[in-house]
C-alpha positions in Angstrom: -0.6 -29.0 -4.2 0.0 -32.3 -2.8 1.0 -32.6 1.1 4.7 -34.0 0.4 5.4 -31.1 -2.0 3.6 -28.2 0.5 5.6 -30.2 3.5 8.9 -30.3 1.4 8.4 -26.2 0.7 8.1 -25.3 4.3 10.9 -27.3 5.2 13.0 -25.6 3.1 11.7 -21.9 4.1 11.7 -23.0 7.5 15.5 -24.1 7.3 16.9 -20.8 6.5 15.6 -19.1 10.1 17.8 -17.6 12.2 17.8 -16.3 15.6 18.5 -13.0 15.7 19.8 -10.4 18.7 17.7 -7.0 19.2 19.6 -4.3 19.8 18.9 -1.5 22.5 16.7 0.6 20.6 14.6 -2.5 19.5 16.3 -3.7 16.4 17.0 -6.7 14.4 19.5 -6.9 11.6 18.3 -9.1 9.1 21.1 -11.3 8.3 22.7 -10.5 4.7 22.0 -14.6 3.3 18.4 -13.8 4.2 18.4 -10.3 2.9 19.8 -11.8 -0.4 17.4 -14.5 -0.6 14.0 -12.0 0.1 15.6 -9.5 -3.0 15.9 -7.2 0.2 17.4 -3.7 -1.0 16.8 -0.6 1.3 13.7 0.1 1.9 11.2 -2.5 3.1 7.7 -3.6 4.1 6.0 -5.0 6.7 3.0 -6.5 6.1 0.3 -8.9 8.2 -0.5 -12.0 6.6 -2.8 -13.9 8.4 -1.1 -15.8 11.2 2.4 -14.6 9.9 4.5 -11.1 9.6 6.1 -10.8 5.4 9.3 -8.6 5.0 9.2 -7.3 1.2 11.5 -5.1 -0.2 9.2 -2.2 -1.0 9.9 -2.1 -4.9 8.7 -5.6 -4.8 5.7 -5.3 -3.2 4.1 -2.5 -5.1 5.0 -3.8 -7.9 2.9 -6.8 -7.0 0.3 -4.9 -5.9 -0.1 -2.6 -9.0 0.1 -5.6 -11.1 -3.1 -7.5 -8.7 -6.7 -6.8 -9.6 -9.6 -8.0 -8.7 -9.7 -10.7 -11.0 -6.4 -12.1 -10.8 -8.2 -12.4 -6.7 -11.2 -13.9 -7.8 -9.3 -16.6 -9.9 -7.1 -17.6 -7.6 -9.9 -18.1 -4.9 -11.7 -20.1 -8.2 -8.1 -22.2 -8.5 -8.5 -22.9 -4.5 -12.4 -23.7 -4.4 -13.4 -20.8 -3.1 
């Protein structure tokens, strides 16, 4: 992907943060544009990723992951040089 088009990308992900209050018991509510734009339903999912925390609404994600094998993996590490 070319720099302009990777720096164009984060600037518009970066655009929608938000600062967010945490409530007394350690809480965030994720505001509603944000939960709209992430396909956020009821139940979600933290995961790690890398240097970075992903919020997926559960559905999604293991959907992704029963649809990921090893060689779908292996390709895109091919596509990226690896």
């Amino acid at each position: 992907m070319p720099l302009s088009d990777a720096k164009d990308l984060q600037r518009f992900f970066n655009s929608r943060a938000r600062e967010v209050q945490v409530d007394k018991q350690s809480r965030i509510l994720i505001p509603q544009t944000l939960r709209d734009f992430a396909g956020l339903k009821k139940d979600i999912v933290i995961i790690g990723a890398s240097v970075r925390a992903e919020i997926w609404d559960r559905e999604r994600w293991e959907k992704l992951n029963d649809e990921m094998t090893a060689a779908d993996a292996q390709a895109l590490l091919k596509k990226m040089g690896f």
